[in-house]
PQR file with spaces between the fields and no chain letter, atoms N, CA, C, O and H, PARSE charges and radii, in Angstrom:
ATOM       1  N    UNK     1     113.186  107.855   87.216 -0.4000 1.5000
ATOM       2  CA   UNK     1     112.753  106.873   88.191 -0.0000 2.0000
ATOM       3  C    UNK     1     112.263  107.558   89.467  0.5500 1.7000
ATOM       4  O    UNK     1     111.197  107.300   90.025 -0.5500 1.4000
ATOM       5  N    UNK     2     113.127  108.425   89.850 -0.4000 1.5000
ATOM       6  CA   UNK     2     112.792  109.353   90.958 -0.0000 2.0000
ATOM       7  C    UNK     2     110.995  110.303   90.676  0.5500 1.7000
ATOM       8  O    UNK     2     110.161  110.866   91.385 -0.5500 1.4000
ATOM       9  H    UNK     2     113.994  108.635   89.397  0.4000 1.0000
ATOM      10  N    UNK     3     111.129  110.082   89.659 -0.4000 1.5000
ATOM      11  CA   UNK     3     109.500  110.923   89.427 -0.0000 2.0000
ATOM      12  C    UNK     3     108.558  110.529   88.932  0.5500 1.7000
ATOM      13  O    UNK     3     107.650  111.285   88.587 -0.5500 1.4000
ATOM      14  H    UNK     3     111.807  109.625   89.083  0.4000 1.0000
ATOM      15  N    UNK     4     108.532  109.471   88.797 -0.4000 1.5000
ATOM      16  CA   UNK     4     107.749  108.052   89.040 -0.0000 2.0000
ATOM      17  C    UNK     4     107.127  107.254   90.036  0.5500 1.7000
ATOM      18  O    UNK     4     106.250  106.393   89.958 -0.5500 1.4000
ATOM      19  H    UNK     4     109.270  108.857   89.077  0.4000 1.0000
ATOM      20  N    UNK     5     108.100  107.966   91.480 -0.4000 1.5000
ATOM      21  CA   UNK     5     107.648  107.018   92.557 -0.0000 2.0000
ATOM      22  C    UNK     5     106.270  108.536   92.599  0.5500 1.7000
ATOM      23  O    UNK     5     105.096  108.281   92.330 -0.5500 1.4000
ATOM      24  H    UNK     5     108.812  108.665   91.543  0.4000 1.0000
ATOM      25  N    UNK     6     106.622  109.654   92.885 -0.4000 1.5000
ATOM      26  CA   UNK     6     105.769  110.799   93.471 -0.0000 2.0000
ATOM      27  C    UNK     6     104.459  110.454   92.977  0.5500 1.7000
ATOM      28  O    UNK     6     103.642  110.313   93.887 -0.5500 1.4000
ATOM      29  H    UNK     6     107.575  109.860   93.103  0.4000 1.0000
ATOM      30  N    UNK     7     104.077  110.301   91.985 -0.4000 1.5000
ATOM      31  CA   UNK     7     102.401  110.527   92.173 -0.0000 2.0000
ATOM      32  C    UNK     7     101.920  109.305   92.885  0.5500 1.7000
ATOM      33  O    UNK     7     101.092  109.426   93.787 -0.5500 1.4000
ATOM      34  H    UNK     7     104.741  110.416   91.246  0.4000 1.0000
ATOM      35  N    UNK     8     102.365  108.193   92.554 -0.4000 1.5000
ATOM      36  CA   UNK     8     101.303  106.821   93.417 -0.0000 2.0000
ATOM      37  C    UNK     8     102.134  107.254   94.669  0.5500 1.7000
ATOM      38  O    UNK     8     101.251  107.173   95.523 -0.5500 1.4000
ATOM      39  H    UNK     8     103.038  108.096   91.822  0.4000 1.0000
ATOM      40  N    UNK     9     103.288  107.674   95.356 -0.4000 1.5000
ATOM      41  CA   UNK     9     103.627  107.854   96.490 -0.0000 2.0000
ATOM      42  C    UNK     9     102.306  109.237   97.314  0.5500 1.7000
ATOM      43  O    UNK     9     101.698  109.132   98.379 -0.5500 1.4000
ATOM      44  H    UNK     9     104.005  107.740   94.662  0.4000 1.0000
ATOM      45  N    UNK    10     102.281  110.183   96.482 -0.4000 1.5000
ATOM      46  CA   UNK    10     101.205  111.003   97.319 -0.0000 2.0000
ATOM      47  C    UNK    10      99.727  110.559   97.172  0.5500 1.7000
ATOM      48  O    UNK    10      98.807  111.052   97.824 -0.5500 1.4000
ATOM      49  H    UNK    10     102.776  110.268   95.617  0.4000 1.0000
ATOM      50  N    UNK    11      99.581  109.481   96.160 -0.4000 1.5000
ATOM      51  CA   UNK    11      98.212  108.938   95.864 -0.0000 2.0000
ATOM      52  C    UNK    11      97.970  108.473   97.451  0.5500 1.7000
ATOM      53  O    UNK    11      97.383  108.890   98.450 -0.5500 1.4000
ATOM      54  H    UNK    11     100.329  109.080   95.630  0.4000 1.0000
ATOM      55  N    UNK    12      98.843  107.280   97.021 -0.4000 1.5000
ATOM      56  CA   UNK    12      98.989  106.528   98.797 -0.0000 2.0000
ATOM      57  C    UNK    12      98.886  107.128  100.041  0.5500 1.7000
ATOM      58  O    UNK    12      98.416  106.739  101.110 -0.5500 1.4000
ATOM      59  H    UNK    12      99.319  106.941   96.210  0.4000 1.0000
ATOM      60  N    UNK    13      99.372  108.059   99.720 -0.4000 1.5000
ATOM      61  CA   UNK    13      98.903  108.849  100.980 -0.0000 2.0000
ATOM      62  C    UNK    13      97.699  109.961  101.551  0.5500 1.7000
ATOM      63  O    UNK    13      97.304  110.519  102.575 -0.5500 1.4000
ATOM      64  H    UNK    13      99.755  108.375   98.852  0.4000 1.0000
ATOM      65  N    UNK    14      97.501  109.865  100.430 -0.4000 1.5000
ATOM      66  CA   UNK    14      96.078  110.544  100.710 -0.0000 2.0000
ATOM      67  C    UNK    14      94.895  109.491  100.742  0.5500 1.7000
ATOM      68  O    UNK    14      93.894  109.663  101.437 -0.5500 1.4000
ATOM      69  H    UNK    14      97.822  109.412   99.598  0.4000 1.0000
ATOM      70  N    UNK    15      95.112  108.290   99.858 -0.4000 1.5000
ATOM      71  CA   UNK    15      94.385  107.135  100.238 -0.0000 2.0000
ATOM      72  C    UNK    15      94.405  106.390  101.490  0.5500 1.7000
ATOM      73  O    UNK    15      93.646  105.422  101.486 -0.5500 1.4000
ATOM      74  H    UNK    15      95.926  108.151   99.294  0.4000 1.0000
ATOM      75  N    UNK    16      95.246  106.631  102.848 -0.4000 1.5000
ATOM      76  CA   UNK    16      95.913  106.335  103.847 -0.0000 2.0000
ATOM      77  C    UNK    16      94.916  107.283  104.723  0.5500 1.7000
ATOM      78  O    UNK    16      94.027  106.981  105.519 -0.5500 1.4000
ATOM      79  H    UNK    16      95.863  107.418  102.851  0.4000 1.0000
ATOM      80  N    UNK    17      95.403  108.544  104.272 -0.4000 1.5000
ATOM      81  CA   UNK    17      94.696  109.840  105.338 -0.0000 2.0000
ATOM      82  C    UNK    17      92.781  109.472  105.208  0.5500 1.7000
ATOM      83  O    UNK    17      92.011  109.070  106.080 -0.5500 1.4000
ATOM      84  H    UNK    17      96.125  108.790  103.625  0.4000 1.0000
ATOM      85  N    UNK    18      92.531  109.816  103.762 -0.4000 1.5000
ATOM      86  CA   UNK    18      90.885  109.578  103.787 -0.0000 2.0000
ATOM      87  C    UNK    18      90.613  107.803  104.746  0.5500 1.7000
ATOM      88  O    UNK    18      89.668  107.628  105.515 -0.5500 1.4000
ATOM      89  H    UNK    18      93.157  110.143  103.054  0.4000 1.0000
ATOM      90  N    UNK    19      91.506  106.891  104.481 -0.4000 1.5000
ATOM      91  CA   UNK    19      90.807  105.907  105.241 -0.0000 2.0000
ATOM      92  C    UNK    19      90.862  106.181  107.011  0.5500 1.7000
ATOM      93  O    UNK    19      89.797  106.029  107.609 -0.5500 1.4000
ATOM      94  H    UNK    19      92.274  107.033  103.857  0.4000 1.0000
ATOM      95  N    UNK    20      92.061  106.567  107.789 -0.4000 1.5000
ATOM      96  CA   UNK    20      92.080  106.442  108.674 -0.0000 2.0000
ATOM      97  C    UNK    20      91.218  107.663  109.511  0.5500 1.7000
ATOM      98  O    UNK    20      90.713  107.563  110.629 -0.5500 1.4000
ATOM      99  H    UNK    20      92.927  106.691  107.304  0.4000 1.0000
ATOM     100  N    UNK    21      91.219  108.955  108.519 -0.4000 1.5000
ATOM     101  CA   UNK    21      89.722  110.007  108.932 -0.0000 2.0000
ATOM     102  C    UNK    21      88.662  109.398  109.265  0.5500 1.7000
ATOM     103  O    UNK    21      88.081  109.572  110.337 -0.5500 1.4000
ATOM     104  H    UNK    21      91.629  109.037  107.611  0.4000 1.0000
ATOM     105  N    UNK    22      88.253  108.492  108.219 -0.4000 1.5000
ATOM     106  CA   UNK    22      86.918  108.141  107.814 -0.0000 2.0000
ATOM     107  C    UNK    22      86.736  106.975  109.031  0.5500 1.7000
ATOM     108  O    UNK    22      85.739  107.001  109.752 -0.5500 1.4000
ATOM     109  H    UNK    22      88.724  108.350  107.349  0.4000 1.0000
ATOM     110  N    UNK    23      87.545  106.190  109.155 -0.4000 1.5000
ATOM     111  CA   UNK    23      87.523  104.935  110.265 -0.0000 2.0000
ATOM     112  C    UNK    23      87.463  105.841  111.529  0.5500 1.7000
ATOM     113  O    UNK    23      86.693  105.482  112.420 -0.5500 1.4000
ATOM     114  H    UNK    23      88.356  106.168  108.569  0.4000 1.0000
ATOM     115  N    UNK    24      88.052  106.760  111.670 -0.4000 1.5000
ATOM     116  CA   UNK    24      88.485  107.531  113.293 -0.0000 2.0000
ATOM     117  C    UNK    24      87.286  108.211  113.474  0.5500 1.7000
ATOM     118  O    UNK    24      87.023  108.454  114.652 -0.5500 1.4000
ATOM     119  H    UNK    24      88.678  107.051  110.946  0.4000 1.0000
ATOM     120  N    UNK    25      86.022  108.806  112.161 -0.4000 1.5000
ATOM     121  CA   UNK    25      84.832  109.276  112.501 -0.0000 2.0000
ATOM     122  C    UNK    25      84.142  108.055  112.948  0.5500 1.7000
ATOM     123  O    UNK    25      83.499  108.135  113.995 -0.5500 1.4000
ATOM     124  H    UNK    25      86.236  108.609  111.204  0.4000 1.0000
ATOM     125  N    UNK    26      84.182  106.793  112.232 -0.4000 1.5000
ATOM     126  CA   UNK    26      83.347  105.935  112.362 -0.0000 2.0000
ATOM     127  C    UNK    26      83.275  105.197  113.424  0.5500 1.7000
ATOM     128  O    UNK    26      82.321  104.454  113.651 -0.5500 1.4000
ATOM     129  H    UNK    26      84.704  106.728  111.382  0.4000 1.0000
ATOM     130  N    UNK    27      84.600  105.373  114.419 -0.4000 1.5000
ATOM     131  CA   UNK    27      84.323  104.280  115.838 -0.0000 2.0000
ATOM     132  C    UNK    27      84.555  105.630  116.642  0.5500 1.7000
ATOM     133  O    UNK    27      85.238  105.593  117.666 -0.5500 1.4000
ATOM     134  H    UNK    27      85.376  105.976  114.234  0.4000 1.0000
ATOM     135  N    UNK    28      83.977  106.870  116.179 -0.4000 1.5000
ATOM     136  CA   UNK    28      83.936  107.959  117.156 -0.0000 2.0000
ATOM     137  C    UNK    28      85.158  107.797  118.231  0.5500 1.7000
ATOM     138  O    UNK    28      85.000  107.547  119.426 -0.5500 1.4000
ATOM     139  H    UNK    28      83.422  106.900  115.348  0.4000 1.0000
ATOM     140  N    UNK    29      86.516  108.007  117.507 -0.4000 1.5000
ATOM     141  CA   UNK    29      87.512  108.483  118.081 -0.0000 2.0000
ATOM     142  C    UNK    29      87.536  109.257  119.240  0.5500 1.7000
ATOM     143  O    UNK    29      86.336  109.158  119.496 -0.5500 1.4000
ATOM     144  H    UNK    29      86.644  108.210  116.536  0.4000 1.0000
ATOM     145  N    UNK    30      88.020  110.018  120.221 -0.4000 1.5000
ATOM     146  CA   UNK    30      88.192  110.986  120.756 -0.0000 2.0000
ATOM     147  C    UNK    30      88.727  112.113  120.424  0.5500 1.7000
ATOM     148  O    UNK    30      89.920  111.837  120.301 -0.5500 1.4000
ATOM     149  H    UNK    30      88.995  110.099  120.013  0.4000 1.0000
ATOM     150  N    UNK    31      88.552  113.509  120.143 -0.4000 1.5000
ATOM     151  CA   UNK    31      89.307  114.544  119.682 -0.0000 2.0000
ATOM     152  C    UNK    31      90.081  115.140  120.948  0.5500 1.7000
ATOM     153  O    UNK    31      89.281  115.485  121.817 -0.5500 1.4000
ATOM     154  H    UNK    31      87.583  113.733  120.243  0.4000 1.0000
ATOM     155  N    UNK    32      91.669  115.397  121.353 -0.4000 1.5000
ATOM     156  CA   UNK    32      92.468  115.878  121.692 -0.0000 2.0000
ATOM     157  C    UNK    32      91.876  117.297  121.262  0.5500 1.7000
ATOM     158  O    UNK    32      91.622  117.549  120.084 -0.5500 1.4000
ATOM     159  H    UNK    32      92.319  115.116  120.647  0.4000 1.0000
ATOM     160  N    UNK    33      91.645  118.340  122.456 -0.4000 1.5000
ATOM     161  CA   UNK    33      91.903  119.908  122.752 -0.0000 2.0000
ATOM     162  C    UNK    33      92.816  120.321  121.738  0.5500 1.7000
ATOM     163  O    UNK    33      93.582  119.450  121.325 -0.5500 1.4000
ATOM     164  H    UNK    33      91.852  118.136  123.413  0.4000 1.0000
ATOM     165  N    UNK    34      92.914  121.663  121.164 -0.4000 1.5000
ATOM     166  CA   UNK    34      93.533  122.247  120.263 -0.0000 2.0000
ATOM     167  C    UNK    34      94.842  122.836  121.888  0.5500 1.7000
ATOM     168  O    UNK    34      94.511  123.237  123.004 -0.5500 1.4000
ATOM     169  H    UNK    34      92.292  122.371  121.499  0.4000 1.0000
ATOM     170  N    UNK    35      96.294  122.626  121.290 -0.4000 1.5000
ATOM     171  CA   UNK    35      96.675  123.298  122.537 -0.0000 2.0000
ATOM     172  C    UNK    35      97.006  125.042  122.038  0.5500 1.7000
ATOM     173  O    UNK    35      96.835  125.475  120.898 -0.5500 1.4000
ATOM     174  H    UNK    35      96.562  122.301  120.384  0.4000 1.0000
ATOM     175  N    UNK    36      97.517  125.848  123.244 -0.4000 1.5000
ATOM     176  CA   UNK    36      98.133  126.827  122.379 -0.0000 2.0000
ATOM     177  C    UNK    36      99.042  127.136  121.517  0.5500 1.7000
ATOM     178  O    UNK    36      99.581  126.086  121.167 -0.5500 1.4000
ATOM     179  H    UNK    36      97.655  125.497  124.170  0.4000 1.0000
ATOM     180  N    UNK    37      99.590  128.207  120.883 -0.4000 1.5000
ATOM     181  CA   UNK    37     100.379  128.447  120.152 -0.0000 2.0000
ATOM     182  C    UNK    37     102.094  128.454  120.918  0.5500 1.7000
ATOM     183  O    UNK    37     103.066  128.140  120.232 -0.5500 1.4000
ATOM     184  H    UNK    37      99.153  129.060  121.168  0.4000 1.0000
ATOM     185  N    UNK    38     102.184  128.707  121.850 -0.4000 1.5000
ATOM     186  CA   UNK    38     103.023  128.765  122.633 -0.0000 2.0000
ATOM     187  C    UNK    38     103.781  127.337  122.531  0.5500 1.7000
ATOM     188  O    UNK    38     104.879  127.092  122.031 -0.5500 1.4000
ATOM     189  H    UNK    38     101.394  128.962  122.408  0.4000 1.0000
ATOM     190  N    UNK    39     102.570  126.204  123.356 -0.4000 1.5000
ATOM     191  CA   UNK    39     102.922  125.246  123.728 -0.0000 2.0000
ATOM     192  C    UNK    39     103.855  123.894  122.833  0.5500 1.7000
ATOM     193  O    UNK    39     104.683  123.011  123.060 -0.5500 1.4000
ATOM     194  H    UNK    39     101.679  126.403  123.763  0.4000 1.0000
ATOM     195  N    UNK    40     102.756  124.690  121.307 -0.4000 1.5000
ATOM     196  CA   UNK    40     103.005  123.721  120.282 -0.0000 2.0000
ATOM     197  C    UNK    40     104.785  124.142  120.309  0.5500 1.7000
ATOM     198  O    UNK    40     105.681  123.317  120.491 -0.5500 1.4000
ATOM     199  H    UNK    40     102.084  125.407  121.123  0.4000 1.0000
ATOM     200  N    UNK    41     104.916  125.142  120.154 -0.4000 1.5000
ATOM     201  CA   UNK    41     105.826  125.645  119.444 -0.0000 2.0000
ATOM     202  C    UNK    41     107.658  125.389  120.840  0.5500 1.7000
ATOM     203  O    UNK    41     108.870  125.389  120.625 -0.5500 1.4000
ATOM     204  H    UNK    41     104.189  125.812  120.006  0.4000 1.0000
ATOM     205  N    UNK    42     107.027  125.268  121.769 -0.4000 1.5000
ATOM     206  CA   UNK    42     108.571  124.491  122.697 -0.0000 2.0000
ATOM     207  C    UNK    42     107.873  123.069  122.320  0.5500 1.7000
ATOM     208  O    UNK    42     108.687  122.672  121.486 -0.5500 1.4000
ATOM     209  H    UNK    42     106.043  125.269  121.943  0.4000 1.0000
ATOM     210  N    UNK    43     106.748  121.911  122.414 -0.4000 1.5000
ATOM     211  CA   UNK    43     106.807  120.525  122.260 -0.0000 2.0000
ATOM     212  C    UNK    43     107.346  120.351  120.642  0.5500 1.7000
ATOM     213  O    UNK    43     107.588  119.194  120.300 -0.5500 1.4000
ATOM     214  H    UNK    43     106.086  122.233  123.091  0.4000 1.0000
ATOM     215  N    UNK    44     107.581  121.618  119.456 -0.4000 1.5000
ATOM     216  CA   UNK    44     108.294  121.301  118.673 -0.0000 2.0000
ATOM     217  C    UNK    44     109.874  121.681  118.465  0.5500 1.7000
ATOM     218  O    UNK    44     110.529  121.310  117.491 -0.5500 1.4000
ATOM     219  H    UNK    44     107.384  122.558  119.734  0.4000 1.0000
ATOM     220  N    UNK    45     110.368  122.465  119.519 -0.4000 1.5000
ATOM     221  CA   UNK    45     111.185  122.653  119.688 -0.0000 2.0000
ATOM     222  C    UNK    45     112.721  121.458  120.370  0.5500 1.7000
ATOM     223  O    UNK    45     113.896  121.123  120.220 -0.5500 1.4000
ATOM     224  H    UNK    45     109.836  122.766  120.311  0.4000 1.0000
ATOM     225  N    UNK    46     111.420  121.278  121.174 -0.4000 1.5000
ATOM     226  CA   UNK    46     112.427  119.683  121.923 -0.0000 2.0000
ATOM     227  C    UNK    46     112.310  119.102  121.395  0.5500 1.7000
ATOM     228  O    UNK    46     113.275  118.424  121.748 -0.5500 1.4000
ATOM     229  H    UNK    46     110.466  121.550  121.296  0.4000 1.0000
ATOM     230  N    UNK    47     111.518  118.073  119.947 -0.4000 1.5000
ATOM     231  CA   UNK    47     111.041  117.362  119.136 -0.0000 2.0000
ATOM     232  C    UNK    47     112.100  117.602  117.644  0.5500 1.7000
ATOM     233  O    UNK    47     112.214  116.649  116.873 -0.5500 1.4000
ATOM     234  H    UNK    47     110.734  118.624  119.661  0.4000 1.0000
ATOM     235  N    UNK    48     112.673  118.647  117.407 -0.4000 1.5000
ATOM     236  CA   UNK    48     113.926  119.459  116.608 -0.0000 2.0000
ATOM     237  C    UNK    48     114.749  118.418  116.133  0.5500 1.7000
ATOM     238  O    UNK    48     114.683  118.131  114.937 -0.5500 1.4000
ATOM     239  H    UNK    48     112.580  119.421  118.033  0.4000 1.0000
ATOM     240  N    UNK    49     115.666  117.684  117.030 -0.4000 1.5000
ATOM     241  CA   UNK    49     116.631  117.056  117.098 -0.0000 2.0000
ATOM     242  C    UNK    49     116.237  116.034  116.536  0.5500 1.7000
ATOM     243  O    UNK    49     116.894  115.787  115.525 -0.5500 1.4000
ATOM     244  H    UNK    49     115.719  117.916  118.001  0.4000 1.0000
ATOM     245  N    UNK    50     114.901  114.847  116.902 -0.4000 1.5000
ATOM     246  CA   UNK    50     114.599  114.120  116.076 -0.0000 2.0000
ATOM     247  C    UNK    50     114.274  114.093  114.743  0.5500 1.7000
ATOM     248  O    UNK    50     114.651  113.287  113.892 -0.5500 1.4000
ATOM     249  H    UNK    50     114.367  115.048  117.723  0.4000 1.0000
ATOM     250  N    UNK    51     113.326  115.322  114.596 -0.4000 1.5000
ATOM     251  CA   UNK    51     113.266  115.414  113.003 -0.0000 2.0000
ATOM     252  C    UNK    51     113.876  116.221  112.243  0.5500 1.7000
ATOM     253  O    UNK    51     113.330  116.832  111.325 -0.5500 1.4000
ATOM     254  H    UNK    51     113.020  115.977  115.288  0.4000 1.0000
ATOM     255  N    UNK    52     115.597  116.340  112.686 -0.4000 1.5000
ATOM     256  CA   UNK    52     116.743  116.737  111.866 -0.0000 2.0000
ATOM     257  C    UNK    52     117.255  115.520  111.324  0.5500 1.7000
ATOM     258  O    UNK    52     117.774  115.607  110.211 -0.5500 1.4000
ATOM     259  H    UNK    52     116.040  115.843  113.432  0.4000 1.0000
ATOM     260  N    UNK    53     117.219  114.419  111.872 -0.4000 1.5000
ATOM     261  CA   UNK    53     117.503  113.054  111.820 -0.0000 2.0000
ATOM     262  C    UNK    53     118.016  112.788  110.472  0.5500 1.7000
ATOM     263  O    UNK    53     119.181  112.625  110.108 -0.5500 1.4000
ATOM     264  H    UNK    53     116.797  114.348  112.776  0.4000 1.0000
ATOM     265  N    UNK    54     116.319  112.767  109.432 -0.4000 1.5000
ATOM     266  CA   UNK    54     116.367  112.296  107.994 -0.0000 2.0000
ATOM     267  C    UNK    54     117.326  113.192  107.381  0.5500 1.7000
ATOM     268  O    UNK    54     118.148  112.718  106.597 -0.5500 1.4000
ATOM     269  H    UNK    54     115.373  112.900  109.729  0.4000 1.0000
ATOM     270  N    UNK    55     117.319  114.475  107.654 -0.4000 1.5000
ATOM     271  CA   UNK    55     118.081  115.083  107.229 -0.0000 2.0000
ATOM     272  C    UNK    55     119.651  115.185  106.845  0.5500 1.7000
ATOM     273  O    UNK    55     120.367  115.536  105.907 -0.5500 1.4000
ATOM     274  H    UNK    55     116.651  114.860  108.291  0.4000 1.0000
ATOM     275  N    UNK    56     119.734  114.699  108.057 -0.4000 1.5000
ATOM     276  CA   UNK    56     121.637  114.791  108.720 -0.0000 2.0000
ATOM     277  C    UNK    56     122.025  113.283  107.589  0.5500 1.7000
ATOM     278  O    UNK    56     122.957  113.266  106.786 -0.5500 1.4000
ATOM     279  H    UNK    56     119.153  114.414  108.819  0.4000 1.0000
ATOM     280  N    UNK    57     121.061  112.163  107.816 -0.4000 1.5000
ATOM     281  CA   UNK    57     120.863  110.963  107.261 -0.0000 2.0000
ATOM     282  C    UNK    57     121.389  111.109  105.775  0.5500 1.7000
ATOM     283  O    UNK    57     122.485  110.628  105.487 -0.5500 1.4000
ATOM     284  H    UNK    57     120.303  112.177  108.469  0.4000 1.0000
ATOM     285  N    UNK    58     120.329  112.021  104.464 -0.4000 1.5000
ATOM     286  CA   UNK    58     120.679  112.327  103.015 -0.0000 2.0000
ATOM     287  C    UNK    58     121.670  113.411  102.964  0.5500 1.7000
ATOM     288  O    UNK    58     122.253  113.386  101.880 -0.5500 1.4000
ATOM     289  H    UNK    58     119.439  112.412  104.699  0.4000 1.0000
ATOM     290  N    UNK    59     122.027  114.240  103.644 -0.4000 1.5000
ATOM     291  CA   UNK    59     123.486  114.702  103.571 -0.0000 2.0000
ATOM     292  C    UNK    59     124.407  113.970  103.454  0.5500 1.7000
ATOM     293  O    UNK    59     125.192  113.981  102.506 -0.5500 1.4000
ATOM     294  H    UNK    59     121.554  114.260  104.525  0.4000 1.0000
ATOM     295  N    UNK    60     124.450  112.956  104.757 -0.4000 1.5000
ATOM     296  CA   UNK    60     125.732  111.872  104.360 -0.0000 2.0000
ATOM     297  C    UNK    60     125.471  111.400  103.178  0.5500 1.7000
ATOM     298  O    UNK    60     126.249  111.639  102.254 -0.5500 1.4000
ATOM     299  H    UNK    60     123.812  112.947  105.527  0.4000 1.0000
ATOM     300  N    UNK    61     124.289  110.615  102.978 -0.4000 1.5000
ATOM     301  CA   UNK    61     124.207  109.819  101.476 -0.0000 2.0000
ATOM     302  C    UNK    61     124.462  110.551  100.552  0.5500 1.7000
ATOM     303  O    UNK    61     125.299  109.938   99.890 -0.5500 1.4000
ATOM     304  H    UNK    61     123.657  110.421  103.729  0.4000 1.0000
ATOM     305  N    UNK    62     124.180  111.863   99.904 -0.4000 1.5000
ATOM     306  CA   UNK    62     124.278  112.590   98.673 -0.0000 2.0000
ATOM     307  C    UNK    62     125.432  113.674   99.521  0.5500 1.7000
ATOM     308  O    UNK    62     126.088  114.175   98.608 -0.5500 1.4000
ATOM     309  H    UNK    62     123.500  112.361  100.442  0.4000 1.0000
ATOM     310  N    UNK    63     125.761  114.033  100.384 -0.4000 1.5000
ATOM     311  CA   UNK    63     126.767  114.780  100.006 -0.0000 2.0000
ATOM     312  C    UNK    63     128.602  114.045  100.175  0.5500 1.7000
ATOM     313  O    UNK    63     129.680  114.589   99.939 -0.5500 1.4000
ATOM     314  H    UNK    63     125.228  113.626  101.126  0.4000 1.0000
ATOM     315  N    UNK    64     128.413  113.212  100.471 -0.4000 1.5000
ATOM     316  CA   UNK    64     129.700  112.473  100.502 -0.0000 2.0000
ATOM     317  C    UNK    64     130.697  112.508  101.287  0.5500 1.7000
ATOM     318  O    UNK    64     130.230  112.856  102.372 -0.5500 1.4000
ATOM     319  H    UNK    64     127.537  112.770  100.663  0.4000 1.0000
ATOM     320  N    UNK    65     131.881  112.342  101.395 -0.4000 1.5000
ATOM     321  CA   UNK    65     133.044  112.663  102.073 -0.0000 2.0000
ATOM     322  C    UNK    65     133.671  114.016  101.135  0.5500 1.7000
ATOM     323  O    UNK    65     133.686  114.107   99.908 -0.5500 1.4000
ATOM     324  H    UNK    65     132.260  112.058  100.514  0.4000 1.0000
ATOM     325  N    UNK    66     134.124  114.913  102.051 -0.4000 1.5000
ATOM     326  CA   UNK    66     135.058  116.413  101.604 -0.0000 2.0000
ATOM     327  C    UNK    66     136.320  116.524  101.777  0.5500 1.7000
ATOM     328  O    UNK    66     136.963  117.496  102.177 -0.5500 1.4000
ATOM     329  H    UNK    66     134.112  114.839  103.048  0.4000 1.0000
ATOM     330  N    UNK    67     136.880  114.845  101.265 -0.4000 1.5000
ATOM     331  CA   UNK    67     138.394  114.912  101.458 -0.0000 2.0000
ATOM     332  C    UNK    67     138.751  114.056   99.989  0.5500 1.7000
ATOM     333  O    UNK    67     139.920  113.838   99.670 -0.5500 1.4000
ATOM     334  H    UNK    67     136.359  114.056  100.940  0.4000 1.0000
């Protein structure tokens, strides 16, 4: 069941990405500056904690209580 959802799950998402590319060329979006390497790398640093989240989340679910 679990490998069943994956292909229409990454279908979907690449059907997601090509539409919202294709719409974001078409009402001529604005492109955001590339920043540096530096910068990215502390705005992902403080950003850490949130996307440990899911994580901390399926540990509890699949790893259980250790008593």
């Amino acid at each position: 069941m679990f490998l069943a959802g994956i292909l229409p799950g990454l279908l979907q998402a690449a059907a997601f990405f090509a539409w919202v590319w294709y719409d974001a060329r078409r009402r001529n979006f604005p492109v955001e500056p590339t920043r540096p390497l530096r910068e990215r790398l502390v705005i992902t640093a403080r950003a850490l904690p949130a996307l440990l989240v899911p994580v901390v989340v399926l540990v509890g679910i699949y790893g259980g209580s250790l008593r």
